[in-house]
C-alpha positions, 0 to 999 in steps of 0.5 A, a space after each residue: 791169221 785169226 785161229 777162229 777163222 773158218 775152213 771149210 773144204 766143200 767135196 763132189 764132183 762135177 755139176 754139183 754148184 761148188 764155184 757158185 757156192 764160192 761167189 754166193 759166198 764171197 759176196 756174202 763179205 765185205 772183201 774176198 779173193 778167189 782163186 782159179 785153175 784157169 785164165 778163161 774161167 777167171 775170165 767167166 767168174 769175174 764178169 759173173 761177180 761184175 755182173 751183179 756188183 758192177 765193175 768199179 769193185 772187182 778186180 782181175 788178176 792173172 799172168 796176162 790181164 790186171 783189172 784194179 778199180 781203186 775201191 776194189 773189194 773182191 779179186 779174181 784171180 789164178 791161183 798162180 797170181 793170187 794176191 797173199 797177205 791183203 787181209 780178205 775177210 774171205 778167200 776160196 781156191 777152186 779145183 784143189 785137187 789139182 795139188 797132185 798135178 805134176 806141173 802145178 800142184 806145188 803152187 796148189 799146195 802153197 795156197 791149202 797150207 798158208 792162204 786163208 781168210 780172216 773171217 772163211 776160207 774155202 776150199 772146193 774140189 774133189 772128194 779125193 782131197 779129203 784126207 790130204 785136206 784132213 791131215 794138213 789142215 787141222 780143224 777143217 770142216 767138210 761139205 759134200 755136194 752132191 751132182 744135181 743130174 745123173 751121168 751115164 755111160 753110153 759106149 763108143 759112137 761114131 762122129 757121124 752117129 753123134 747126138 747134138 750138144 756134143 762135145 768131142 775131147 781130144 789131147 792135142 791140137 792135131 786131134 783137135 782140128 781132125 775132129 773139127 773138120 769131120 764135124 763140119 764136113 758130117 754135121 755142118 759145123 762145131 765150135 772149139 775150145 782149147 786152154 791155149 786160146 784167148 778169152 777173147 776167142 775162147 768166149 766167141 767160141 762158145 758162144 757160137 756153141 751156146 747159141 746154137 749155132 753150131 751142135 758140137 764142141 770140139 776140145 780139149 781138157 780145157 773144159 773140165 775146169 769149171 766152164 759152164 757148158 749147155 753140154 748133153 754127152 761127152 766124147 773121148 777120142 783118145 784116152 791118153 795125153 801128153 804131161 809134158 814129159 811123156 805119152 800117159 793113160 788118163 786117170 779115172 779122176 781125170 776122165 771124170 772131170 772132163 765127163 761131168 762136164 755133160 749135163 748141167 744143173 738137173 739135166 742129166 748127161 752122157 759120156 762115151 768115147 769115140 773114134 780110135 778111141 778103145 772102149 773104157 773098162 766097165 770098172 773105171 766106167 762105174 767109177 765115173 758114173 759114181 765117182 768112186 776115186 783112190 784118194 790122193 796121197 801126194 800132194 806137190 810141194 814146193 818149198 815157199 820160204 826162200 833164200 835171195 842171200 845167192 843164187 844157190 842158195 836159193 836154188 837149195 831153198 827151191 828144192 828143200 825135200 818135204 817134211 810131212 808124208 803128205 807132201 812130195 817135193 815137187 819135179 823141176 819146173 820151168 822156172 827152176 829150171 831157167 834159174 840153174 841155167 841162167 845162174 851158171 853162165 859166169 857172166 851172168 853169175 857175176 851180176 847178181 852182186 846182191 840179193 835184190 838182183 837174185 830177186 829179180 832174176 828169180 822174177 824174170 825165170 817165173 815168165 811163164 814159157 808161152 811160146 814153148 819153142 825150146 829151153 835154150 830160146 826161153 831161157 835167152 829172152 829170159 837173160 835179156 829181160 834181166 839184163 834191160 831191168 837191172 841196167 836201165 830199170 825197165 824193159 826200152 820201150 823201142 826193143 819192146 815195140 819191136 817185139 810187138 809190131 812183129 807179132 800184131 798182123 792178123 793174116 795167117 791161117 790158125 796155126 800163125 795166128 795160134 802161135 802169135 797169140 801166144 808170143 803176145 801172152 809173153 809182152 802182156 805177161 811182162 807189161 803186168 809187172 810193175 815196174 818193167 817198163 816205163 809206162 805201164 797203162 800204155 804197154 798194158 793197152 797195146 799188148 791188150 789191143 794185139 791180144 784182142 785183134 788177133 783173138 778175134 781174127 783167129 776166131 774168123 778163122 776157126 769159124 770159116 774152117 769149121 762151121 757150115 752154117 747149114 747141114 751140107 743137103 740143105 746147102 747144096 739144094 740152096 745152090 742148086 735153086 731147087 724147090 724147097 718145102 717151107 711149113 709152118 707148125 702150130 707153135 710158129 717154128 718155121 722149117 725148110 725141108 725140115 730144118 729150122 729157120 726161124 719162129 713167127 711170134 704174132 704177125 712178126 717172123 724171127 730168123 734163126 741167126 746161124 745162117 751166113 747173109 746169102 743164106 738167110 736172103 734164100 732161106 727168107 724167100 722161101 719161108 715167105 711162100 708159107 708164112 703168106 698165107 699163115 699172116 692172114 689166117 692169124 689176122 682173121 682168128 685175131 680179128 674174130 677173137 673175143 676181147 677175153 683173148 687181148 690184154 694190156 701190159 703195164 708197159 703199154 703193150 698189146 698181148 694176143 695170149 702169150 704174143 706180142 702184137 702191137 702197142 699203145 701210142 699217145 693221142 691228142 687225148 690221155 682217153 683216146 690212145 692210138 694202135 700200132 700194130 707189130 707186123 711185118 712188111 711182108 704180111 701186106 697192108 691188108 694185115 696190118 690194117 686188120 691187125 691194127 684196127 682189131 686192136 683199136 676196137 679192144 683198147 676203145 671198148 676197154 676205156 669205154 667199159 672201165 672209165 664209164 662213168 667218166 664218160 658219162 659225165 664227159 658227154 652230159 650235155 645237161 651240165 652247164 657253167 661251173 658244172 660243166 667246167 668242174 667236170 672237164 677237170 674231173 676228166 683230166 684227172 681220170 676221175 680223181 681229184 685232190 681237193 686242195 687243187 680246186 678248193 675254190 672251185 668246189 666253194 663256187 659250185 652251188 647246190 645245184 651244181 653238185 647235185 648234178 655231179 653227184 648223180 654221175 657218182 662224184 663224191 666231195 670228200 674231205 681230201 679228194 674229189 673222186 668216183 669210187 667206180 674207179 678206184 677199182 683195180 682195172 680202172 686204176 691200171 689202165 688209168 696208169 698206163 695211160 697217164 704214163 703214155 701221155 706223159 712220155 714216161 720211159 718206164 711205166 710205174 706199175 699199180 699197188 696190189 689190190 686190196 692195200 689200205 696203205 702202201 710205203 711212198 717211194 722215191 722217184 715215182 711220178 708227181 701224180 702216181 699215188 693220186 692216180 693209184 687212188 692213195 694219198 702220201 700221208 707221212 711214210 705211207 700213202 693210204 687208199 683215198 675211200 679209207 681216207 675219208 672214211 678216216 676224217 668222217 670219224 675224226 671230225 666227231 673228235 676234239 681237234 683242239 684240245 687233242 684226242 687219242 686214236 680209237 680201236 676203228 681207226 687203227 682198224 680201217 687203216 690196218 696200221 700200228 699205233 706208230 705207224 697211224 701217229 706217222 700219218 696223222 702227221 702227214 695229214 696235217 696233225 701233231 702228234 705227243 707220244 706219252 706213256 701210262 699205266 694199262 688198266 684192264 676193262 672189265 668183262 662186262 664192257 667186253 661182252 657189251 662191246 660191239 665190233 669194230 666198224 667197218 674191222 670186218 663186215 666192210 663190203 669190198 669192191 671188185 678185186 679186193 678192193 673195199 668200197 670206198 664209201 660205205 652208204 652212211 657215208 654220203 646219205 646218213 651221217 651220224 649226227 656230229 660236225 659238218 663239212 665246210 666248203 673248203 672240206 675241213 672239219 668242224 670240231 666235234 665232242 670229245 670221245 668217250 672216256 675208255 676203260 682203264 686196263 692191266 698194270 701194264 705201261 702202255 703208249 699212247 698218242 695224243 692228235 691235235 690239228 696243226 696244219 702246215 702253212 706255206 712261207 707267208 702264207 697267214 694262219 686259217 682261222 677257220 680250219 676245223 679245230 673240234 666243237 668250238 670254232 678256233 678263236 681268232 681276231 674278227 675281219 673282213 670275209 668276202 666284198 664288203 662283208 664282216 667275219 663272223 665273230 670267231 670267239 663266240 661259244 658254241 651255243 651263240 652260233 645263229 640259228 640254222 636256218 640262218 647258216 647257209 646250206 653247205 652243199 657237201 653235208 649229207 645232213 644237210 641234204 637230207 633235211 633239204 629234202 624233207 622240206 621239199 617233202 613238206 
């Protein structure tokens, strides 16, 4: 291993964030593997990194399960079947002070001595792990946590007396299913959890817990592992458990890993015990609350380094004593044990002729004992195991078919399906080998599909035996038919006879789930006669309620406040949406019809408010020909318009006709056609949901924040989204369509032709960098050669005689943030300089003036000349705008009949202007129109 890698042993107690520092960790690095004391906590960790990586990189490993996507980059795993030497960048082993555990610890010890990434390794645990951590592994780093929420001690309760979101710790099956069934029969019902069910159960479980279907969890010591839990108080009801060997007290380190479960992230927790349980003394109940432990001085350590040469030479290396004072050699463990006794029958001793046959017998002595029926049954499945591999290669596919088609039936009470489940660990343990049996995939899919039925039907059992869906007053009243009281509060929580049974959100009732069908079927009969009257109670407050109180969502719903009560619908018309109100049948038709036509009048009147002047023009009977047909398309564009769209159409309007659009607010800009009313930010949102609506989009996209000049293009967003968001696509930005042409007016006072540099007021307006302005002139049909020069410094005096910027400032800004997106020079007096043809380009324009020269400093800078893109074939406009003096080109045929106009001549051999026509677009022109009809 790389000697830089880091070490790090992350210390606290429970509830302090430890395993999700570990994932948050792991992902932070290509590849990663980490280790867990427990199958169903591997089971939650994996499906979390899934979660937020997907499945195709992350795999999971233990005794029983085997996930392995071909690109896997992270492994989840017990710490058991963790994979060694694969060369991870990271790796972590969680709950390490289980290196002290009896049973274990050896295998703990295993992975703190020799396991380690190549770029981090963690190691989280309990603080009692520092010095042990410390003296084994030298450079280590420490990391303290502290617990997020407080855990306090509350005495002994009784079960009957126990606060909700309880959990019940018991240290064996007996004491388990004992406490279930005064739950169920005192509080209506609990959950349980025990390490020897499935995930699969296991998960059912708690989630019947975590749902709130039931408030009481009822088990063992399996939740002190990491399981995330909504638990508020734990209680013991016994305080000594079975190791094993033989009846012990729990430790104080142990109690408090089970306590801490109580209370998770901030919110604090309790602990207590309960039942026969004595009372804890008041030392070891300080020490839990501030988990104060002895450190741990042993850890269990098993020899890793073994002899296959003979069976007892391996046994020898198994059993090799300790070399350091931190470390205990180990108990004899199951798999030792096996190994002895299988390794003295003489004729099994005689079949292990080499030491791959060692190998493979000490393989099959690590099949865990699931079944725990006896020593001498083990270690008899264990011999024919061995047997099946070394003479055939594999376990026969018909024995293991028989093995189990006797276990796959789903009848029984628990404790049949309890001992089931375990006998298929046992086949799903040997289908994960590689190499055991034939086909692989197959076994591993058969033994997986037994495991998942009889989980779930032990799941079925444990619920039916245990949880009452209702506490026993309110069933018993149920079945009696008694007439029950059913009241609704002011934040919609529905109760019968003070019981929850649901919440009604807007005019729509949403029963609580924990109720079995016949249950729910009365329970919703009886909440009716309440929820009669309050639907029409709601209907008349939201018939009366001013259009302050309504709102639209992006996604095309219709809000009341924090309540959902309806959606937008797409009518004939994008302008005219329809209504559908979420309201349930029992309401009655009368509700729904009020509810609906509430709605209604508030998106009618909203479209009437923020599309006025699009309206406007719509009714204007006034309009008529060209005019009229050009302002129907303004309508279907919701009141903007790119120009290159209809080019011809603009050309045909005379001035007439465009004066009378103009006075509905029209603005014939260079690029777009637009009503700068409607640039505003309302308009621009329900302009987008309503475009999405009509289109039948299943995502609505959402408006630019208000108040951007520019915003970045992305992919994958409707044809006509930027347009309707008031942009236009530039390059890798799309800039606010007013600015735009606020942009053209300044650039037609340039030398297109010949090339000219950006001024301080262009960067200004668009609020970009210099780069980022070359990028959108580029995309506005201009070329752009970038070049380098020394930066002269100007003078003070042209500084003070400098004027601000225009528009950098002072510009006034629409409603929202949004700048006005014509200032009134814009369209009534323009500086004298080029006109705007029909097409809406630019003629040529002076040259800028010559800026000072600045610092000695290499500046860059850019140089602009127009270089519009042509589609194939289509020929070159020699008419584009190209600075002062038109571009040159050859004379031709203009119009019917007509002749082009000599390209070529000079600026000063244009005709005179009162023989060039009248270009309706030109303020100045406009304005000059008007003092002849003054005259």
């Amino acid at each position: 291993m790389a000697t830089e890698a880091r070490v790090t042993a992350v210390l606290g107690p429970t509830n302090t964030g430890k395993t999700h520092y570990a994932i948050e960790r792991m992902l932070a690095h290509r590849t990663g593997v980490i280790g867990l004391p427990l199958r169903l906590l591997a089971r939650e960790v994996y499906d979390r990194i899934v979660a937020l990586r997907g499945p195709s990189v992350v795999a999971l490993v233990t005794g029983e399960e085997r996930i392995l996507p071909e690109r896997t980059q992270y492994w989840v795993c017990t710490v058991e079947a963790m994979p060694v030497g694969i060369g991870a960048d990271f790796l972590a082993v969680d709950e390490i002070q289980l290196c002290a555990d009896p049973e274990r610890g050896h295998v703990f010890t295993d992975r703190l001595l020799n396991a380690r990434g190549l770029h981090e390794t963690l190691f989280l645990g309990a603080e009692t792990m520092r010095g042990a951590i410390a003296g084994l592994v030298p450079g280590a780093q420490f990391m303290r946590r502290e617990r997020f929420s407080e855990l306090t001690y509350t005495g002994s309760k009784k079960i009957s007396r126990m606060p909700p979101r309880a959990a019940i710790v018991g240290f064996s099956v007996d004491t388990v299913y004992a406490n279930a069934e005064l739950i169920r029969r005192q509080k209506g019902g609990c959950a349980v959890v025990m390490g020897a069910l499935s995930p699969r159960t296991r998960n059912a479980q708690v989630e019947l817990y975590q749902n709130g279907d039931v408030d009481y969890l009822v088990a063992t010591d399996a939740i002190g592992m990491g399981l995330n839990l909504d638990v508020r108080h734990v209680a013991f009801s016994s305080l000594t458990k079975f190791d094993g060997r033989r009846m012990r007290p729990l430790a104080p380190n142990e109690l408090a890993q089970i306590a801490g479960r109580a209370g998770r992230h901030t919110q604090s927790g309790t602990f207590g015990v309960t039942g026969e349980a004595p009372a804890l003394d008041p030392e070891v109940a300080e020490a839990i609350t501030e988990n104060r432990f002895a450190p741990i001085r042993k850890l269990q350590w098993r020899n890793a380094r073994l002899d296959f040469g003979t069976p007892e030479r391996l046994i020898a290396a198994l059993e090799t004593p300790a070399s350091n004072d931190w470390l205990a050699r180990a108990r004899e463990a199951d798999d030792l044990h096996a190994l002895k006794v299988l390794s003295a029958d003489p004729e099994l001793r005689a079949r292990l002729r080499a030491p791959a046959d060692v190998r493979l017998l000490w393989d099959v002595c690590r099949i865990p004992d699931f079944r725990g029926i006896s020593a001498a049954e083990h270690t008899g499945m264990l011999e024919r195991i061995f047997g099946f591999i070394q003479d055939q290669g594999r376990v026969p596919d018909d024995w293991l078919a028989g093995q189990v088609r006797r276990i796959d039936r789903t009848e029984g009470d628990i404790d049949t399906l309890s001992k089931r489940l375990a006998y298929i660990r046992t086949w799903t343990y040997v289908a994960q080998r590689t190499g055991w049996v034939a086909d692989e995939a197959h076994w591993r899919g058969v033994t997986r599909a037994v495991e998942d039925r009889l989980s779930d039907a032990l799941h079925g059992a444990l619920t039916q035996r245990f949880v009452d869906r209702r506490t026993s007053v309110l069933l018993r009243r149920l079945k009696q038919k008694e007439s029950l009281v059913a009241e609704v509060n002011d934040k919609g929580e529905v109760t019968v006879e003070g019981e929850f049974i649901g919440r009604l959100e807007g005019f729509r009732f949403r029963q609580d789930a924990s109720s079995s069908p016949d249950e729910a079927k009365m329970l919703r009969q009886t909440a009716l006669a309440a929820l009669g009257p309050e639907f029409s109670l709601r209907a008349d407050r939201l018939y009366n309620a001013p259009d302050t109180e309504l709102d639209f969502t992006e996604q095309g719903g219709l809000m009341w406040g924090e309540l959902a009560v309806g959606k937008l619908v797409a009518g004939a018309d994008p302008l005219k949406p329809t209504v559908a109100a979420f309201v349930d049948d029992e309401a009655g038709s009368d509700v729904a019809e009020k509810v609906r036509r509430r709605l209604q009048h508030f998106i009618d009147r909203k479209i009437a408010t923020l599309f006025e002047p699009l309206l406007t023009l719509q009714r204007d009977e006034a309009l008529s020909g060209l005019a009229r047909g050009f302002g129907f398309r303004m309508v279907e564009a919701m009141g903007i318009l790119p120009r290159d769209r209809v080019a011809q159409e603009v050309k045909d309007l005379d001035q007439d006709a465009r004066s009378a659009l103009r006075k509905h607010g029209l603005r014939f800009g260079q690029y777009t056609i637009f009503m700068p009313l409607l640039l505003k930010p309302a308009p621009t949102r329900l302009r987008l949901v309503l475009f999405s609506l009509f289109k039948g989009l299943d995502e609505f996209p959402e408006s630019p924040p208000p108040g951007l000049v520019t915003i970045p293009v992305v992919d994958g967003l409707p044809e006509d989204y930027h347009a309707l968001s008031g942009y236009r696509t530039a390059g890798a930005r799309a800039i606010r369509i007013d600015m735009l042409e606020r942009l053209a007016d300044m650039l037609r006072a340039e030398d297109s032709r010949g090339g000219f540099e950006a001024k301080a007021d262009m960067l200004s307006i668009t609020g970009m960098t210099l780069e980022q302005f070359a990028d959108l002139m580029q995309g506005l049909g201009y070329q752009a050669e970038r070049g380098e020069r020394p930066k002269v410094k100007p003078a003070p005096e042209a500084l003070a005689e400098t004027p601000p910027a225009e528009g950098a400032v002072t510009e006034p800004e629409l409603e929202g943030g949004t700048q006005d997106p014509a200032p009134q020079q814009s369209e009534q007096a323009k500086p004298a300089g080029p006109d705007v043809d029909e097409d809406g380009a630019a003629q040529q324009a002076a040259p800028a003036g010559e800026v000072s020269e600045a610092p000695p400093e290499i500046e860059v800078y850019y140089t602009f000349a127009w270089a519009p893109r042509r589609k194939p074939g289509q020929r070159p406009r020699g008419d584009r705008p190209q600075g002062k003096g038109k571009p040159r080109g050859k004379p031709g045929p203009k119009g019917k009949g007509g002749a082009r106009p000599d390209k070529t001549q000079s600026f000063e051999s244009r005709p005179p202007r009162k023989e060039k026509p009248i270009d309706p677009d030109n303020p100045f022109a406009a304005a000059l129109m008007g003092l002849k009809d003054k005259k």
